[in-house]
N, CA, C and O atoms as a GROMACS GRO file, in nm:
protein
  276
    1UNK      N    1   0.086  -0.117   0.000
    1UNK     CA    2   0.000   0.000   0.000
    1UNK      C    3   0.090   0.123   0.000
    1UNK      O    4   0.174   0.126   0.090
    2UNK      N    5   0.088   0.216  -0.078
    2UNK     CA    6   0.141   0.342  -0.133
    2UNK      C    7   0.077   0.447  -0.058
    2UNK      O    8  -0.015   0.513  -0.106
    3UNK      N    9   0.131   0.471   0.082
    3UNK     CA   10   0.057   0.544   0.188
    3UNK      C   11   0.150   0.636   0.323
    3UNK      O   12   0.230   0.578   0.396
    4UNK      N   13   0.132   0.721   0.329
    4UNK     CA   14   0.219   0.846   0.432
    4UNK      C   15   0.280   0.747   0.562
    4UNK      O   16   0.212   0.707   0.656
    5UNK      N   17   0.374   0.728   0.548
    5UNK     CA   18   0.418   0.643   0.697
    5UNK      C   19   0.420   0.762   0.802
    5UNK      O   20   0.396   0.720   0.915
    6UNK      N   21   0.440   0.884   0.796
    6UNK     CA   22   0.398   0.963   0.911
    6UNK      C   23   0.276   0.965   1.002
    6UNK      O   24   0.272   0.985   1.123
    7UNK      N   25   0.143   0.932   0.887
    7UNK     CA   26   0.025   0.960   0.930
    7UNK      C   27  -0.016   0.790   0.917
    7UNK      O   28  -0.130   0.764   0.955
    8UNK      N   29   0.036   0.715   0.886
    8UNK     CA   30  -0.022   0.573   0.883
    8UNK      C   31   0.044   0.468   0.903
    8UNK      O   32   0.023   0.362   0.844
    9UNK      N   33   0.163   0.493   1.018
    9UNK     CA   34   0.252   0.424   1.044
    9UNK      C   35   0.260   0.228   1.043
    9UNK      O   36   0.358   0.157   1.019
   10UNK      N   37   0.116   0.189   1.081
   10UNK     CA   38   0.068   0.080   1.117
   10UNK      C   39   0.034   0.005   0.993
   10UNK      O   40   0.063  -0.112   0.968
   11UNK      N   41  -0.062   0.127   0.883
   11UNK     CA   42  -0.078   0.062   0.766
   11UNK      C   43  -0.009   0.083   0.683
   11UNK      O   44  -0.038   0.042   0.571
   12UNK      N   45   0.125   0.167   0.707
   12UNK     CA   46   0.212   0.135   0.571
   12UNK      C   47   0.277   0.030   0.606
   12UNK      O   48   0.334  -0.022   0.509
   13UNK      N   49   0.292  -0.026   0.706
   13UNK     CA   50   0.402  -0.165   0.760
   13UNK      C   51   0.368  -0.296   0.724
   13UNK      O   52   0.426  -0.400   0.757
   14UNK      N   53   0.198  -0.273   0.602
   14UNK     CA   54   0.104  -0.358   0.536
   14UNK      C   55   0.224  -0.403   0.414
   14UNK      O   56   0.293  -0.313   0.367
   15UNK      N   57   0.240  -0.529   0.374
   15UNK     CA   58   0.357  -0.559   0.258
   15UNK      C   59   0.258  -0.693   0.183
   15UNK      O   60   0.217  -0.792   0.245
   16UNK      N   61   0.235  -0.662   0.033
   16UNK     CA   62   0.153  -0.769  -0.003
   16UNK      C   63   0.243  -0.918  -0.003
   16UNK      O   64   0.197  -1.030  -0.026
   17UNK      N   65   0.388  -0.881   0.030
   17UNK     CA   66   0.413  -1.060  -0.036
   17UNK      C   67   0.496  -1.055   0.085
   17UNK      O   68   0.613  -1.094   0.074
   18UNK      N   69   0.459  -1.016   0.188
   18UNK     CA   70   0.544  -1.095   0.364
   18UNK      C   71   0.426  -1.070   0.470
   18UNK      O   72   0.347  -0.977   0.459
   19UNK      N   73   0.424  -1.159   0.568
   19UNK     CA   74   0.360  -1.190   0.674
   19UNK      C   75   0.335  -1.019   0.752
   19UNK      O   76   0.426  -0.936   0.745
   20UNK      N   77   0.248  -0.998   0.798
   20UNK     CA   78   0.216  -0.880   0.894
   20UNK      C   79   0.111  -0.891   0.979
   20UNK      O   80  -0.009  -0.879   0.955
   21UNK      N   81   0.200  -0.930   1.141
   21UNK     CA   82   0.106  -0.936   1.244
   21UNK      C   83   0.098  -0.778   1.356
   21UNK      O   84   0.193  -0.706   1.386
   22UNK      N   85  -0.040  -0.764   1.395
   22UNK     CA   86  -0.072  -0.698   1.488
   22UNK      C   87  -0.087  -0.747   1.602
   22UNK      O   88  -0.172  -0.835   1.615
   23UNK      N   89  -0.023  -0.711   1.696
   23UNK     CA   90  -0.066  -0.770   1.867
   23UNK      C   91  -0.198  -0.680   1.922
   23UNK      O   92  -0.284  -0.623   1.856
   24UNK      N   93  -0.185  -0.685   2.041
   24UNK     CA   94  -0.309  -0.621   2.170
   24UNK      C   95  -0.281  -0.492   2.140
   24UNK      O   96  -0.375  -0.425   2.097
   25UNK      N   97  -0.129  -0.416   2.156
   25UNK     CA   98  -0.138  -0.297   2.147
   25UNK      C   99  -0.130  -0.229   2.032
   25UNK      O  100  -0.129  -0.106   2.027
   26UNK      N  101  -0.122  -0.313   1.920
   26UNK     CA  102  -0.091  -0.207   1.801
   26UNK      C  103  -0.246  -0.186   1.721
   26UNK      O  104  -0.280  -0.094   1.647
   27UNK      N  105  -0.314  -0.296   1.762
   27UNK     CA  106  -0.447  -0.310   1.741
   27UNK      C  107  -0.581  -0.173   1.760
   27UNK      O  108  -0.681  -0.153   1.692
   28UNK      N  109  -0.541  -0.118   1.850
   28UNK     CA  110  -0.617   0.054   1.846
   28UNK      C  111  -0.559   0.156   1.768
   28UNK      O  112  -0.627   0.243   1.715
   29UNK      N  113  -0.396   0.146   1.758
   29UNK     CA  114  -0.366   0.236   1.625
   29UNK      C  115  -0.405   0.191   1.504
   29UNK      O  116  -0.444   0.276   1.425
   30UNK      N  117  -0.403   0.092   1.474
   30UNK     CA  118  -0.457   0.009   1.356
   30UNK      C  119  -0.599   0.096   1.356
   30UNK      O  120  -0.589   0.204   1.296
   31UNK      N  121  -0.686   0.077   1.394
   31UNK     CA  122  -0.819   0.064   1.392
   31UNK      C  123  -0.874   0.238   1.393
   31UNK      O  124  -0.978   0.276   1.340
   32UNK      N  125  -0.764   0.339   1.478
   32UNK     CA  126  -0.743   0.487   1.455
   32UNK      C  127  -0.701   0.516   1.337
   32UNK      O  128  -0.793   0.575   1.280
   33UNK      N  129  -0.602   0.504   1.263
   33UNK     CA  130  -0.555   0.493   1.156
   33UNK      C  131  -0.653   0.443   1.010
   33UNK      O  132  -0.642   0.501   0.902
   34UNK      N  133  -0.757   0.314   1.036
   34UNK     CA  134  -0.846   0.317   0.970
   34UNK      C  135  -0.970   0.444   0.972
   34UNK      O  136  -1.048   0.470   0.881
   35UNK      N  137  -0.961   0.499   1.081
   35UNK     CA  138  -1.096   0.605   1.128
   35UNK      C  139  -1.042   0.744   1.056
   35UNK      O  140  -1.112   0.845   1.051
   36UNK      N  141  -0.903   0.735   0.997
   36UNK     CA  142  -0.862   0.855   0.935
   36UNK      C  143  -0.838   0.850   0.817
   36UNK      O  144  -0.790   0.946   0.757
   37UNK      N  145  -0.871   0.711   0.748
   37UNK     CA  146  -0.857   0.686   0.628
   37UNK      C  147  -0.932   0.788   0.524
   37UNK      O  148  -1.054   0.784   0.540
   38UNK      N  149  -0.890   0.872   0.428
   38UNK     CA  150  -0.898   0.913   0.330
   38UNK      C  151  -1.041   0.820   0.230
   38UNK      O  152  -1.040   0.698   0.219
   39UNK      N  153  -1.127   0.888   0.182
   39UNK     CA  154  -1.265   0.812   0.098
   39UNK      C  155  -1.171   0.727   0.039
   39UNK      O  156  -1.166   0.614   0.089
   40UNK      N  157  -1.087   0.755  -0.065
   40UNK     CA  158  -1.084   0.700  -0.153
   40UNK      C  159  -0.968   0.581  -0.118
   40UNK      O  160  -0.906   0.534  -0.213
   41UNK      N  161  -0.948   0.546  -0.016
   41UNK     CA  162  -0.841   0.434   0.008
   41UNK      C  163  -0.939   0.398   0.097
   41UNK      O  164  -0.876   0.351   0.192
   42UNK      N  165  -1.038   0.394   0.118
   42UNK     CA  166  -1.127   0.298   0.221
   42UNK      C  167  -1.153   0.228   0.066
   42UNK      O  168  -1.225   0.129   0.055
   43UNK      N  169  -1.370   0.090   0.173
   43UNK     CA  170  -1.336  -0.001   0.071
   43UNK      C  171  -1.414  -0.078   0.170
   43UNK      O  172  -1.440  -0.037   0.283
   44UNK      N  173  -1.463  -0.234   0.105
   44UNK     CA  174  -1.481  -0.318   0.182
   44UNK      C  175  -1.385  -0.379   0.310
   44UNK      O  176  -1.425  -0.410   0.422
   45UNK      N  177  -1.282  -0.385   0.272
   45UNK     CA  178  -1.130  -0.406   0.311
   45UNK      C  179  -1.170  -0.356   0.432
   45UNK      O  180  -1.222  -0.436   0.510
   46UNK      N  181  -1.157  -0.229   0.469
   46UNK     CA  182  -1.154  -0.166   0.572
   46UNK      C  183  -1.283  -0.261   0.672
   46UNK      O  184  -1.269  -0.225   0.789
   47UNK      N  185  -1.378  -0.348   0.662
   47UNK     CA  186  -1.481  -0.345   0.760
   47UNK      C  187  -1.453  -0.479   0.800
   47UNK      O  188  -1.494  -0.526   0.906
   48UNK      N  189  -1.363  -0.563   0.692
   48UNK     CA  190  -1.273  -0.678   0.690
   48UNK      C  191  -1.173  -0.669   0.803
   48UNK      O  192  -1.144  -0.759   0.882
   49UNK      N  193  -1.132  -0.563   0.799
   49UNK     CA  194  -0.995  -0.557   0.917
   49UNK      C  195  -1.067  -0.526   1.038
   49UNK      O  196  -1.039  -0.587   1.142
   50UNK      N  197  -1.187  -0.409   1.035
   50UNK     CA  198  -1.199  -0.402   1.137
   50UNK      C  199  -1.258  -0.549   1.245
   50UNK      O  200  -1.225  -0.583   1.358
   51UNK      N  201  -1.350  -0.603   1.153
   51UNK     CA  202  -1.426  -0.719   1.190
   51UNK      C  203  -1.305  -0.838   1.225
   51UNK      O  204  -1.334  -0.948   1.271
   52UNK      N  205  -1.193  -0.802   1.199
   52UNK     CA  206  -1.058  -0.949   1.229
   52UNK      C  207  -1.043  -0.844   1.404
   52UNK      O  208  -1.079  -0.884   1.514
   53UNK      N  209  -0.998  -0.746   1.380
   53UNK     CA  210  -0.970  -0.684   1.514
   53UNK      C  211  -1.043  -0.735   1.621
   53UNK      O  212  -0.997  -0.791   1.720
   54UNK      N  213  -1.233  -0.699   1.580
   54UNK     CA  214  -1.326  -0.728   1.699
   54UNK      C  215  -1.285  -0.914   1.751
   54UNK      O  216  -1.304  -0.961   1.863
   55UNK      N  217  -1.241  -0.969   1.658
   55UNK     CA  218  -1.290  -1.127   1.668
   55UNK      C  219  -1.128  -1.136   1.727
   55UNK      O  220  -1.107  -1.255   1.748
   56UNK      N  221  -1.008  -1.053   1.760
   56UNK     CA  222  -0.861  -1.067   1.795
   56UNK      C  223  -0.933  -1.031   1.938
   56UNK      O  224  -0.927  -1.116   2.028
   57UNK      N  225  -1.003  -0.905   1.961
   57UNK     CA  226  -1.031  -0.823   2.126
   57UNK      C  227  -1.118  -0.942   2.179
   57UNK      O  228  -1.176  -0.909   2.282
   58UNK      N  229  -1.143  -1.065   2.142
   58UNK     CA  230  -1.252  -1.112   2.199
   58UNK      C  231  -1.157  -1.218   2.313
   58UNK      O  232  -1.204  -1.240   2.425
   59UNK      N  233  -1.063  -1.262   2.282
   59UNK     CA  234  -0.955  -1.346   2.410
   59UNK      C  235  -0.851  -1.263   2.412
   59UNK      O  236  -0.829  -1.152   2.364
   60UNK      N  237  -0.770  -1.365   2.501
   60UNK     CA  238  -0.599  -1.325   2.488
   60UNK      C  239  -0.530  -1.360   2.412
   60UNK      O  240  -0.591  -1.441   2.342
   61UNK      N  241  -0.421  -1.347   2.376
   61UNK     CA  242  -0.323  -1.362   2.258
   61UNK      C  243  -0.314  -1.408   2.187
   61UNK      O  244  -0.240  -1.502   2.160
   62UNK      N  245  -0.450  -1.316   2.087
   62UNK     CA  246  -0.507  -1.320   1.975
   62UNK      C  247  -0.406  -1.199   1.884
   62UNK      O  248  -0.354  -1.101   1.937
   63UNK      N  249  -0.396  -1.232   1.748
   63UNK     CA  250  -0.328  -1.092   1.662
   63UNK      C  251  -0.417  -1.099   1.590
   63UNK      O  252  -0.513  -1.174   1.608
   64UNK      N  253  -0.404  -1.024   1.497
   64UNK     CA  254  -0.455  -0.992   1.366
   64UNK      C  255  -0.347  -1.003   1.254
   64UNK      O  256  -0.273  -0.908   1.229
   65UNK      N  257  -0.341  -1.110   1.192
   65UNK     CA  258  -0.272  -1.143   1.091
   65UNK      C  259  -0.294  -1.119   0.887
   65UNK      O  260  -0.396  -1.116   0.818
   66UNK      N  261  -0.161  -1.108   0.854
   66UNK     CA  262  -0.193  -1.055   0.723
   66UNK      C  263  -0.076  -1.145   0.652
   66UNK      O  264   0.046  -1.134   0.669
   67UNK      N  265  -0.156  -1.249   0.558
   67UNK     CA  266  -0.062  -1.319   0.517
   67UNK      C  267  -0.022  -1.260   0.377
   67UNK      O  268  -0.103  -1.204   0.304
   68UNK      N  269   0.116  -1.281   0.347
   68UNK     CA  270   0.145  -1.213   0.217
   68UNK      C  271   0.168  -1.344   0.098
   68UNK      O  272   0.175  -1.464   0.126
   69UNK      N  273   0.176  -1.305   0.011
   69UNK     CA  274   0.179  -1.415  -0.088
   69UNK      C  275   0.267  -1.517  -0.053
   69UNK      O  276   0.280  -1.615  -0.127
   0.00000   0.00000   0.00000
């Protein structure tokens, strides 16, 4: 994703062809970072991640994983 690492630190660290996990705490910047998303880079995607987050907050050491090719 082709995106400001200043302002989207969490989702530029998104890489389509390597593994990218979120833990407990990176999981609310993640999810802030989606709430500041720009129209046109939202998407279904976005309700996808959020909905992996809710189903990560539901135990303990749960991530949110992003497998790359």
């Amino acid at each position: 994703m082709d995106i400001d690492r200043a302002h989207f630190p969490m989702l530029a660290g998104l890489c389509p062809y390597a593994d990218t996990v979120f833990n407990s705490w990176q999981r609310p910047m993640l999810l802030e970072e989606l709430d500041r998303l720009p129209a046109e880079r939202s998407g279904p995607w976005v309700d996808r991640v959020r909905a992996m987050c809710r189903t990560a907050e539901e135990g303990s050491h749960r991530y949110v994983w992003f497998v790359g090719d």
